[in-house]
DONUPA-931655 format. One record per residue (C-alpha): residue number from 1; residue in one letter; x, y, z. Coordinates in nm, 3 decimals. Each point is the difference from the previous one (the first is absolute). Example, Ala and Ser with C-alpha at 12.3 -4.5 7.8 and 13.67 -1.06 7.14 Angstrom:
REM DONUPA-931655
<site resi="1" resn="A" u="1.230" v="-0.450" w="0.780"/>
<site resi="2" resn="S" u="0.137" v="0.344" w="-0.066"/>
This chain:
REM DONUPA-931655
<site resi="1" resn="X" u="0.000" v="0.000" w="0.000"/>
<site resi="2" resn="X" u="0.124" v="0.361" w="-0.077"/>
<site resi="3" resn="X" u="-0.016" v="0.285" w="0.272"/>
<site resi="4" resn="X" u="-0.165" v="0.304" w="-0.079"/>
<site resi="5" resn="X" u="0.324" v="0.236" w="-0.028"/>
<site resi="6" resn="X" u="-0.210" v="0.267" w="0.184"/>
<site resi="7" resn="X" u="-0.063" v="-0.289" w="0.324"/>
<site resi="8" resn="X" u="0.396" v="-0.038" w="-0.052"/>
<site resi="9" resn="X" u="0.055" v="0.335" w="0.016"/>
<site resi="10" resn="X" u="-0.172" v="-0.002" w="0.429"/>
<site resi="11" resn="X" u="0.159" v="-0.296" w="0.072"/>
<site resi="12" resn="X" u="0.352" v="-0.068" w="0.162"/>
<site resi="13" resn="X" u="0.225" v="-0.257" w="0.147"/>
<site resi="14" resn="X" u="-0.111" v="-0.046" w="0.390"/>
<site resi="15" resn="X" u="0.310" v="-0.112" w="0.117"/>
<site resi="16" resn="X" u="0.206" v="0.273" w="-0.199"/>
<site resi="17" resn="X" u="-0.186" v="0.288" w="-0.110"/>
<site resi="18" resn="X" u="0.064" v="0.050" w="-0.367"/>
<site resi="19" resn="X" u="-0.216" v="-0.004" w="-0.330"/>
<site resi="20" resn="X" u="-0.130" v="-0.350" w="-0.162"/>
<site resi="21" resn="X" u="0.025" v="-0.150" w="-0.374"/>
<site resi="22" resn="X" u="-0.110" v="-0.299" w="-0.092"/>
<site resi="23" resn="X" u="0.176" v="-0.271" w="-0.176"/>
<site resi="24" resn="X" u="-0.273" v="-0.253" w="-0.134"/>
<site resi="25" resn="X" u="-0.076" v="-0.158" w="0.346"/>
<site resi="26" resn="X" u="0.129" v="0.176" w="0.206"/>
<site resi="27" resn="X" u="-0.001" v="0.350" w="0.146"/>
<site resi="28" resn="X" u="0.411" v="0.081" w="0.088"/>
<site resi="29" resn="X" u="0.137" v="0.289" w="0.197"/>
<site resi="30" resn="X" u="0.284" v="0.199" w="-0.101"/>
<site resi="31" resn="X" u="0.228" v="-0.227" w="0.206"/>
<site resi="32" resn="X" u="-0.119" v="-0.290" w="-0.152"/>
<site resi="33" resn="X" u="-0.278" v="-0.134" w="0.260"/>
<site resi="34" resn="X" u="-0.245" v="-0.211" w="-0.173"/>
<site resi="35" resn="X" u="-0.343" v="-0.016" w="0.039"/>
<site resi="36" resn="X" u="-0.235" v="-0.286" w="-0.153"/>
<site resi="37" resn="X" u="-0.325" v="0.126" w="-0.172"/>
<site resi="38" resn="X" u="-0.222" v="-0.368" w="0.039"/>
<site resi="39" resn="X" u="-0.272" v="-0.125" w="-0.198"/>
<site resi="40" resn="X" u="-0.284" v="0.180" w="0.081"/>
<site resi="41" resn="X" u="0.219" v="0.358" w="-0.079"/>
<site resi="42" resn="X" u="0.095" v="0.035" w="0.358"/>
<site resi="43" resn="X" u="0.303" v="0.146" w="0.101"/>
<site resi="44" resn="X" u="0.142" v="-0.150" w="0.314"/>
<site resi="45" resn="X" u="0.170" v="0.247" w="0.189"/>
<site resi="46" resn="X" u="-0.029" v="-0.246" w="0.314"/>
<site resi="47" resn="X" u="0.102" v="-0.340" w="-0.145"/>
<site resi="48" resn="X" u="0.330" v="-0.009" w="0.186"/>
<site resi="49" resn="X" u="0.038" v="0.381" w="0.170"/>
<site resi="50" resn="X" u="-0.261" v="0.038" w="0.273"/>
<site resi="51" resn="X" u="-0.084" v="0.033" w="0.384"/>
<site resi="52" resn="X" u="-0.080" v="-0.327" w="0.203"/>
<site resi="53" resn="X" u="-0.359" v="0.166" w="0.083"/>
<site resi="54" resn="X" u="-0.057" v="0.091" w="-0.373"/>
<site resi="55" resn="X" u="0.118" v="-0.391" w="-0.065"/>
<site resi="56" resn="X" u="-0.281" v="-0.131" w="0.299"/>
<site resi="57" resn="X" u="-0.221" v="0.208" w="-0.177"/>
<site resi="58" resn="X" u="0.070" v="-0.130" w="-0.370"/>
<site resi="59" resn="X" u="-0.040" v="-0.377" w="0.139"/>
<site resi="60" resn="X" u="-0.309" v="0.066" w="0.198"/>
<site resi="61" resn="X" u="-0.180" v="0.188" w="-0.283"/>
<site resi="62" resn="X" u="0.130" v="-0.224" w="-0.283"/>
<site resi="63" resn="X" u="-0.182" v="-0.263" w="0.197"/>
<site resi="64" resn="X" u="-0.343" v="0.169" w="0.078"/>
<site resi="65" resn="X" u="-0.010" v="0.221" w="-0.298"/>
<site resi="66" resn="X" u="-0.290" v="-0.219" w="-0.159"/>
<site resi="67" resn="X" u="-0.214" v="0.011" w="0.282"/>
<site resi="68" resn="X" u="0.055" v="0.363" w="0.095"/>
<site resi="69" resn="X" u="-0.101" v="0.113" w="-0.325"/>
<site resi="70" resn="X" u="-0.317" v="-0.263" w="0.025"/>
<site resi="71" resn="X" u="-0.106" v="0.176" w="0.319"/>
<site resi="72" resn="X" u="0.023" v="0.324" w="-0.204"/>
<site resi="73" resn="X" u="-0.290" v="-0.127" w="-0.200"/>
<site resi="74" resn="X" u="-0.243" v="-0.126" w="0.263"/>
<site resi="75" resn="X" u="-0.328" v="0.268" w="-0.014"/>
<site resi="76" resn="X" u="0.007" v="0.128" w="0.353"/>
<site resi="77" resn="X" u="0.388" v="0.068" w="-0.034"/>
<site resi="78" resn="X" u="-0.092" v="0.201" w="-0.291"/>
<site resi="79" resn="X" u="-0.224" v="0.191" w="0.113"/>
<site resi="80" resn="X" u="0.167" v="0.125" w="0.311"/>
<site resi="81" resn="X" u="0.307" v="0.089" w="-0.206"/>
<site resi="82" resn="X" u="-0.184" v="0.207" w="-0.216"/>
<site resi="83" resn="X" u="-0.124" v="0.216" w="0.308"/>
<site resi="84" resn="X" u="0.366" v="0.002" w="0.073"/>
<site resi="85" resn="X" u="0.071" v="0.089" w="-0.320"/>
<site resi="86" resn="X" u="-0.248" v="0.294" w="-0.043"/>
<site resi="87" resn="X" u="0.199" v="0.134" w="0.324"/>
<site resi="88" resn="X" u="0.299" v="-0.039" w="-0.143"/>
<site resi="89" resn="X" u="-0.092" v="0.161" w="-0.301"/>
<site resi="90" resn="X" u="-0.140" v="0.309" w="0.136"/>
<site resi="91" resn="X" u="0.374" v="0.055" w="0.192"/>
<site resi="92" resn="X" u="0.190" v="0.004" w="-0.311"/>
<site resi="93" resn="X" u="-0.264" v="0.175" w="-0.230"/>
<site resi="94" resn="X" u="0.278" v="0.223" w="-0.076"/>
<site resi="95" resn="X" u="0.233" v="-0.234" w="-0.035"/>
<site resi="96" resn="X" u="0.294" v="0.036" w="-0.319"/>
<site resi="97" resn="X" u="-0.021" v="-0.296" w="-0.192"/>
<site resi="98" resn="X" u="0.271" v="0.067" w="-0.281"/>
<site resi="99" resn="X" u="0.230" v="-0.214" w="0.135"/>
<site resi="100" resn="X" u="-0.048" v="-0.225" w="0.274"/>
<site resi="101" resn="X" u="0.187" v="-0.310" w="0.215"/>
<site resi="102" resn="X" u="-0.261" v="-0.292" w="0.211"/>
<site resi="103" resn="X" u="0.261" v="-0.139" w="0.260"/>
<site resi="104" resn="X" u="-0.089" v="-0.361" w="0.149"/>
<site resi="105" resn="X" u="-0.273" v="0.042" w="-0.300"/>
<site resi="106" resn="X" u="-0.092" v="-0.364" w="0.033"/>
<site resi="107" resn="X" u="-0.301" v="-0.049" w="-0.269"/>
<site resi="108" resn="X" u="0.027" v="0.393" w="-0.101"/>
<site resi="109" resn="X" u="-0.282" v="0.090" w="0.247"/>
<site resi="110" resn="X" u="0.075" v="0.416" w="-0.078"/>
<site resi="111" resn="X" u="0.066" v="-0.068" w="-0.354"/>
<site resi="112" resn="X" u="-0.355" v="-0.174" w="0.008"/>
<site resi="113" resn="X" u="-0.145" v="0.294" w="0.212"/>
<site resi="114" resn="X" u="0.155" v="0.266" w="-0.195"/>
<site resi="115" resn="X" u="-0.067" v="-0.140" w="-0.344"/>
<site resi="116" resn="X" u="0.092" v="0.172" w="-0.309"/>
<site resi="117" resn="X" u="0.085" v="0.288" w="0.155"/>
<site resi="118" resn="X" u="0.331" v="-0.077" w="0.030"/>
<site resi="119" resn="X" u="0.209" v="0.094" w="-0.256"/>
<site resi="120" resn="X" u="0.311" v="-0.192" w="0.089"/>
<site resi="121" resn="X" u="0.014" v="-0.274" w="0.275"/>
<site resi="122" resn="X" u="0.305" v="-0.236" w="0.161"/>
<site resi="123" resn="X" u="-0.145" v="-0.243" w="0.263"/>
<site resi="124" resn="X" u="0.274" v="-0.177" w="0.232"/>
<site resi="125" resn="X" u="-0.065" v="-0.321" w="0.229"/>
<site resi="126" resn="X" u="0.254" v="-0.262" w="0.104"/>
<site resi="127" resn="X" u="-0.268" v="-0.319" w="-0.131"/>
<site resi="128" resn="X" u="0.034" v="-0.061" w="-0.347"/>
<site resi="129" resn="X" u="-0.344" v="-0.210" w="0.104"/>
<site resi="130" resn="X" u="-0.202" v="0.287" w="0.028"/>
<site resi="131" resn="X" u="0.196" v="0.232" w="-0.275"/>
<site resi="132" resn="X" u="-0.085" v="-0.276" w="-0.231"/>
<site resi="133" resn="X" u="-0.408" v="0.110" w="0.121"/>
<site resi="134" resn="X" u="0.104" v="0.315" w="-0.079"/>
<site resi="135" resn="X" u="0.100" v="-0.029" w="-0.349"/>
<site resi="136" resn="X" u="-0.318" v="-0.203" w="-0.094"/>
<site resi="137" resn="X" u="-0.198" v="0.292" w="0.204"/>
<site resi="138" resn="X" u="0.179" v="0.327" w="-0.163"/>
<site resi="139" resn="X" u="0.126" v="-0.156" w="-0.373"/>
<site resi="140" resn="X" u="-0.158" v="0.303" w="-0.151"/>
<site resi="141" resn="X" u="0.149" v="0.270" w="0.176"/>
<site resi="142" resn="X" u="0.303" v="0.178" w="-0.017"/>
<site resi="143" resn="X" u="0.157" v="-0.177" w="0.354"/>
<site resi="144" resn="X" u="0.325" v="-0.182" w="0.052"/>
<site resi="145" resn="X" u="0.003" v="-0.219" w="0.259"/>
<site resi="146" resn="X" u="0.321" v="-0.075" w="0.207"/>
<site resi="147" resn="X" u="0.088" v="-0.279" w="0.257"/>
<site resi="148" resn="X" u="0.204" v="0.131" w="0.289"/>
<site resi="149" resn="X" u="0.074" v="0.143" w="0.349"/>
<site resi="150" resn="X" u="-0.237" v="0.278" w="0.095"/>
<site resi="151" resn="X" u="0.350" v="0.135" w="0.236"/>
<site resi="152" resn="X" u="0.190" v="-0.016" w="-0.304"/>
<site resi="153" resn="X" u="-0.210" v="0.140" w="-0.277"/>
<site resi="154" resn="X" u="0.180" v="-0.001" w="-0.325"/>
<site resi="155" resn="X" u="-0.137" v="0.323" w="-0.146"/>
<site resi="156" resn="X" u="0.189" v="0.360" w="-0.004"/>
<site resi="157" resn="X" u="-0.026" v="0.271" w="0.191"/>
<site resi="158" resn="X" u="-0.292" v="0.225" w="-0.068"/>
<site resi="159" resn="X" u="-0.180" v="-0.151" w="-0.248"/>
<site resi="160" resn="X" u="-0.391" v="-0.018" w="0.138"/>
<site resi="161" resn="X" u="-0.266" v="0.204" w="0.035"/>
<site resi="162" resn="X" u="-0.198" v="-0.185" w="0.219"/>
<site resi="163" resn="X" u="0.083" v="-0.366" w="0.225"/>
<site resi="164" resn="X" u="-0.271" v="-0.246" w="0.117"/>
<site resi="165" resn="X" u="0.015" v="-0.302" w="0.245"/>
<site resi="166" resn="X" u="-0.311" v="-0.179" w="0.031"/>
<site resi="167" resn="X" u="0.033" v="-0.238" w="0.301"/>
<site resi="168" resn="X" u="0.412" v="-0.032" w="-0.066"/>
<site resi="169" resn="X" u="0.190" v="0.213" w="0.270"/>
<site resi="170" resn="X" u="-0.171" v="-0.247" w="0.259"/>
<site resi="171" resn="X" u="0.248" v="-0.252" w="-0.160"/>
<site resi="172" resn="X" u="0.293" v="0.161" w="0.077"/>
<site resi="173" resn="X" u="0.181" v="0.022" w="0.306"/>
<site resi="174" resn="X" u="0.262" v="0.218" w="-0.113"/>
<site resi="175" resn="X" u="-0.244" v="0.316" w="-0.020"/>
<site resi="176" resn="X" u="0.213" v="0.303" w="0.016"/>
<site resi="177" resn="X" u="0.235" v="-0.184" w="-0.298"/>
<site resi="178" resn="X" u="-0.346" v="-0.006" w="-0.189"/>
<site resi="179" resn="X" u="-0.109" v="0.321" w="0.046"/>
<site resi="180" resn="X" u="0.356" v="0.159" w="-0.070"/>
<site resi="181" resn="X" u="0.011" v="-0.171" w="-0.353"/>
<site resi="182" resn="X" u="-0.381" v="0.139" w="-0.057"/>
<site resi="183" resn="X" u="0.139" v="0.345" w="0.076"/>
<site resi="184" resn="X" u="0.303" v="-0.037" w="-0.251"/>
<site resi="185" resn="X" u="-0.188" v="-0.153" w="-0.252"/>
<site resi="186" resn="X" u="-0.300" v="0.304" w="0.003"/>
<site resi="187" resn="X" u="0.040" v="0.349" w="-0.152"/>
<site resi="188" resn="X" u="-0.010" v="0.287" w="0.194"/>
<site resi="189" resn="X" u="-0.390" v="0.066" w="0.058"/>
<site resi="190" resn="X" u="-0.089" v="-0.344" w="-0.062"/>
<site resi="191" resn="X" u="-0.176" v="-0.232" w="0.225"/>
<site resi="192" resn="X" u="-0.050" v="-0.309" w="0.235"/>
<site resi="193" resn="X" u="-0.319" v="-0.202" w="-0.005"/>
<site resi="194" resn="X" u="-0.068" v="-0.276" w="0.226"/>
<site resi="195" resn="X" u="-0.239" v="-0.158" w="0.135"/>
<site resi="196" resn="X" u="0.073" v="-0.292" w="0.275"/>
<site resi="197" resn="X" u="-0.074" v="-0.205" w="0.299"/>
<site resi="198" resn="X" u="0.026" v="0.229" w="0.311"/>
<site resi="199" resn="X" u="0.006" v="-0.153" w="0.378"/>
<site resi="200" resn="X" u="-0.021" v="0.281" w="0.155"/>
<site resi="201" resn="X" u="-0.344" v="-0.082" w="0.182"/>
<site resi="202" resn="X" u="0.106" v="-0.294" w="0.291"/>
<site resi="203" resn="X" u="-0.314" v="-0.270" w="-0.078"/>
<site resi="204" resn="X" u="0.174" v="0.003" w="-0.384"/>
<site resi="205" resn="X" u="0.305" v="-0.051" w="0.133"/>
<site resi="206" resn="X" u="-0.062" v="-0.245" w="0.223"/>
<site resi="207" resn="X" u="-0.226" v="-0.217" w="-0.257"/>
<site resi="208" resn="X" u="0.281" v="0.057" w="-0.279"/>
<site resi="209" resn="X" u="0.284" v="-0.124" w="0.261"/>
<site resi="210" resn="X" u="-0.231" v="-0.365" w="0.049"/>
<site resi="211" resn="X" u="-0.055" v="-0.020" w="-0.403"/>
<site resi="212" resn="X" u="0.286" v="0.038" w="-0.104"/>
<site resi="213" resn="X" u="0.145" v="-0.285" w="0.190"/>
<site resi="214" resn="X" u="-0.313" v="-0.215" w="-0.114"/>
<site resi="215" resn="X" u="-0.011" v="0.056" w="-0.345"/>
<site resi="216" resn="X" u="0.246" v="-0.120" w="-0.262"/>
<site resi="217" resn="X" u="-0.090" v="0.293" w="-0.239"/>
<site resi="218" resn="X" u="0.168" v="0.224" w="0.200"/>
<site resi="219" resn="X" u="0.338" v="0.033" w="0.121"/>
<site resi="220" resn="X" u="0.039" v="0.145" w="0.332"/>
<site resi="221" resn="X" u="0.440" v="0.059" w="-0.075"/>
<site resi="222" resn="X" u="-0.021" v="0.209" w="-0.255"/>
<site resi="223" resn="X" u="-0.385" v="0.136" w="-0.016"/>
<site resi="224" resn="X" u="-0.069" v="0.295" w="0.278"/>
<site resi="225" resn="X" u="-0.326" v="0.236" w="-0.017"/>
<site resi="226" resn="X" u="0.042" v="0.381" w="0.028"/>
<site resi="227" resn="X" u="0.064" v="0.187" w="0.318"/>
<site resi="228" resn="X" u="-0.043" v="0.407" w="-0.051"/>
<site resi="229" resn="X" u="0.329" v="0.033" w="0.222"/>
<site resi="230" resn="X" u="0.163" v="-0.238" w="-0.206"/>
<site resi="231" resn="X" u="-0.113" v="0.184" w="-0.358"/>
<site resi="232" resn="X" u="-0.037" v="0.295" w="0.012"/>
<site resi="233" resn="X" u="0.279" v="0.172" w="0.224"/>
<site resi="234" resn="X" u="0.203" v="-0.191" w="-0.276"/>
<site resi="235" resn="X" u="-0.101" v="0.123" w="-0.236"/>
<site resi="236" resn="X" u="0.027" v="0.346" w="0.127"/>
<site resi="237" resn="X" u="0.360" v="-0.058" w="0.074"/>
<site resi="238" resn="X" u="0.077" v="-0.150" w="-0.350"/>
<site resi="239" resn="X" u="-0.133" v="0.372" w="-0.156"/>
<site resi="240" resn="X" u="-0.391" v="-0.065" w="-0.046"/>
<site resi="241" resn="X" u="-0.235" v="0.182" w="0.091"/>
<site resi="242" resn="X" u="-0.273" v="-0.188" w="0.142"/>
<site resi="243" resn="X" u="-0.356" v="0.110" w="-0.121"/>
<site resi="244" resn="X" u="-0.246" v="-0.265" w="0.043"/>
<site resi="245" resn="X" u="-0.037" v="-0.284" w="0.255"/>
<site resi="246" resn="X" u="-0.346" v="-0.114" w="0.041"/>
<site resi="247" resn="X" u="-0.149" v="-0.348" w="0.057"/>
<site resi="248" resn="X" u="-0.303" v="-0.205" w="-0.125"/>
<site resi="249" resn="X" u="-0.146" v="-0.338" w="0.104"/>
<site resi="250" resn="X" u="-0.144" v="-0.164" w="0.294"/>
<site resi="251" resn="X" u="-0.188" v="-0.347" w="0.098"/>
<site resi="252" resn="X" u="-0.112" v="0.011" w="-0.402"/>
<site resi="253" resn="X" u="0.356" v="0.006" w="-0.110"/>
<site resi="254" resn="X" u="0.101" v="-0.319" w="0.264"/>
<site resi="255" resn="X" u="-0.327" v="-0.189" w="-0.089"/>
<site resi="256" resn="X" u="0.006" v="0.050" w="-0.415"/>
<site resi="257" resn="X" u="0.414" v="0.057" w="-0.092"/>
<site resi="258" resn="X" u="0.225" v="-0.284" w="0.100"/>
<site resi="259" resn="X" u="-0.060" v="-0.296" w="-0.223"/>
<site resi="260" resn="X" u="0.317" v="-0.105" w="0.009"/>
<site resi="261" resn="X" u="0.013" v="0.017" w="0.364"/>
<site resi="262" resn="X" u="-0.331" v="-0.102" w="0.112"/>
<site resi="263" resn="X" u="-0.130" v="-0.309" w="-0.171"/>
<site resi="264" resn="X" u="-0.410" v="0.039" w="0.115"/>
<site resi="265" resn="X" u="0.047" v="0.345" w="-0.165"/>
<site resi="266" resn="X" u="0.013" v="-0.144" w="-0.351"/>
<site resi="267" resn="X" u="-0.318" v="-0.181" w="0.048"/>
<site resi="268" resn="X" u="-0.182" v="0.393" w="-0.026"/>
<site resi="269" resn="X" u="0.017" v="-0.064" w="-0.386"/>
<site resi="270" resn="X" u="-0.316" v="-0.259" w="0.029"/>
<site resi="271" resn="X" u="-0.184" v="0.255" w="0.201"/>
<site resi="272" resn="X" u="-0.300" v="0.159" w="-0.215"/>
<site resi="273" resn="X" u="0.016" v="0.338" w="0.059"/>
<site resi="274" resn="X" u="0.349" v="-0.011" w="0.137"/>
<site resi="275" resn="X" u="0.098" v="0.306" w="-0.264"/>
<site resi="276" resn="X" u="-0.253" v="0.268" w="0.156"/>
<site resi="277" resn="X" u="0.104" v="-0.137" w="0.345"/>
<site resi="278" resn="X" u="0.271" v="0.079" w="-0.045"/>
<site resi="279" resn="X" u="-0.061" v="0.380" w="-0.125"/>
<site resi="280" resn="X" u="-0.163" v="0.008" w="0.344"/>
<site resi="281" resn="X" u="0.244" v="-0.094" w="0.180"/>
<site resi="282" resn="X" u="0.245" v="0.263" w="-0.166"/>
<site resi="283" resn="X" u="-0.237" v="0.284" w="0.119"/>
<site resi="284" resn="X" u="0.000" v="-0.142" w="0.361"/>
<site resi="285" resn="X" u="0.362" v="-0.008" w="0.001"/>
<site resi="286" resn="X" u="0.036" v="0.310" w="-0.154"/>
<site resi="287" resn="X" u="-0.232" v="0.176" w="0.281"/>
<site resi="288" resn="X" u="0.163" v="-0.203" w="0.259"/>
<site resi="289" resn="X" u="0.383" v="0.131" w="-0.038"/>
<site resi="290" resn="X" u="-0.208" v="0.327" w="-0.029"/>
<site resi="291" resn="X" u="-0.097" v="0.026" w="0.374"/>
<site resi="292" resn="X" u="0.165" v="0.168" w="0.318"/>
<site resi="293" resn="X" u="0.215" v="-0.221" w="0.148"/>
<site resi="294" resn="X" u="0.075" v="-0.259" w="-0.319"/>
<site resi="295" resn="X" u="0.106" v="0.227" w="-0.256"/>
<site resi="296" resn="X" u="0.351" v="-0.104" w="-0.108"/>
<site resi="297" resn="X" u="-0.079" v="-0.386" w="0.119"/>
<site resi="298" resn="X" u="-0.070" v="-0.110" w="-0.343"/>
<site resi="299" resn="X" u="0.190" v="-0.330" w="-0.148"/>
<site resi="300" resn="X" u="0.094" v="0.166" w="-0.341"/>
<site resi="301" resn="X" u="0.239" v="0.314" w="-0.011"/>
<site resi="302" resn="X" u="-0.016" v="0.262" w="-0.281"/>
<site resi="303" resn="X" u="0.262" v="0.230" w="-0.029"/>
<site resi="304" resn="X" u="0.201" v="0.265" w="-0.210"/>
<site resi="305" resn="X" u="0.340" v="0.180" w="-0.007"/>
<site resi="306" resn="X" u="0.198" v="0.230" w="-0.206"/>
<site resi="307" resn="X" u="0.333" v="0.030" w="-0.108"/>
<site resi="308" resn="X" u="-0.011" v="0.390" w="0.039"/>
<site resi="309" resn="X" u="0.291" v="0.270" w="-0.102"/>
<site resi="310" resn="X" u="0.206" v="0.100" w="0.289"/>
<site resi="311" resn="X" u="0.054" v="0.371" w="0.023"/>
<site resi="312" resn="X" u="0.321" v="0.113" w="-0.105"/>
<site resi="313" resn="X" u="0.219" v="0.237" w="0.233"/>
């Protein structure tokens, strides 16, 4: 497969920064560091150079890609992400699109979201598994995807408008590492999306602490929800500027949004009338993380930083 010369021209070595060129397949640095391109038109960054988190996380989502992206399809699952989508939406409404980088992009949920609005796309994960979804998901669109280590992202320096992590910086434990390559790789002005787990309310954290030593679709090593004094002071102290932090889901989003995790949950898809159920139950969660007392003790975080221009003396 051929690179687009104008995806060449935001991509670099990881492991020595310096421009790309390929040589049939392979992608090769200027020092000679080889990088295989594999059947499906991946390039893999992380085949041999990666952390031993990002290489947990490549084994454990090689091996459950298939029936995460089943439980993506199940009708109650859609229907509560597309209130969480709608939410998400309205927080980047002004969002640039021209050129824009999905870390941990898994299936391409924000290329999905965003559709054809983007004008020029690179998603990154560390499982081929799920790129390879990806690719059969996005084949129409002008979006490279790349396998490897969200600390190690092997794109230049100010090349994105805009960044989006869809349920990705959860997976890595290395979190000011990941949030210091977001800020390199965005222009000045340009912007952070995310939207996450968050533990920040103690009954979530408490549940998600007995789960995730139950269930073998998560990993409790290298998977840990959002704190706000984990995130966002980091942020902060990376150069963001921190503009949005607001949560959404309650007893709706436990009951209705972890098929992989809970296995009477997938049995909602034989309930008649399981899709306007559903819509209820978004409304009741959405009033509930609304009231004195529980606001801020939602399970999903939605949030938004910029890379802004520091004054000049």
């Amino acid at each position: 497969m051929k690179i687009n010369p104008s995806f060449l021209d935001m991509m670099q070595c990881p492991l020595e920064p310096g421009p790309l060129h390929q040589e049939g397949e392979y992608l090769v640095s200027e020092r000679g560091r080889k990088y295989r391109i594999n059947s499906a038109g991946i390039p893999l960054f992380a085949e041999e150079f990666c952390s031993s988190a990002a290489r947990e996380q490549q084994q454990h989502y090689d091996r459950i890609a298939k029936k995460y992206l089943d439980n993506l399809n199940y009708p109650h699952t859609q229907e509560y992400l597309s209130y969480l989508d709608n939410s998400f939406l309205e927080l980047m409404v002004e969002a640039n699109l021209e050129r824009v980088a999905e870390i941990c992009c898994g299936s391409g949920e924000a290329f999905q979201l965003l559709g054809n609005r983007v004008k020029q796309g690179i998603g990154i994960d560390i499982s081929t598994a799920m790129l390879e979804g990806a690719i059969q998901k996005h084949a129409d669109k002008n979006i490279l995807f790349l396998q490897a280590d969200a600390t190690m992202l092997p794109l230049q320096n100010e090349q994105f408008d805009s960044v989006f992590m869809l349920g990705g910086i959860h997976h890595v434990n290395d979190r000011q590492q990941l949030f210091q390559e977001i800020f390199r790789i965005l222009k000045t002005g340009g912007k952070f999306y995310y939207r996450e787990p968050v533990s920040d309310f103690v009954l979530w954290r408490w549940l998600r602490a007995i789960i995730y030593k139950v269930s073998s679709s998560l990993d409790e090593n290298t998977e840990r929800p959002l704190l706000y004094a984990e995130t966002v002071p980091v942020l902060e102290k990376i150069g963001f500027q921190h503009r949005v932090w607001k949560t959404y889901g309650f007893l709706g989003y436990c009951l209705l949004m972890n098929s992989d995790v809970l296995v009477v949950n997938r049995l909602f898809r034989y309930f008649p009338g399981i899709r306007p159920f559903t819509r209820g139950m978004t409304k009741l969660d959405d009033w509930t993380v609304k009231m004195p007392g529980l606001k801020g003790s939602g399970l999903i975080v939605m949030g938004v930083a910029e890379k802004v221009q520091l004054p000049t003396n």
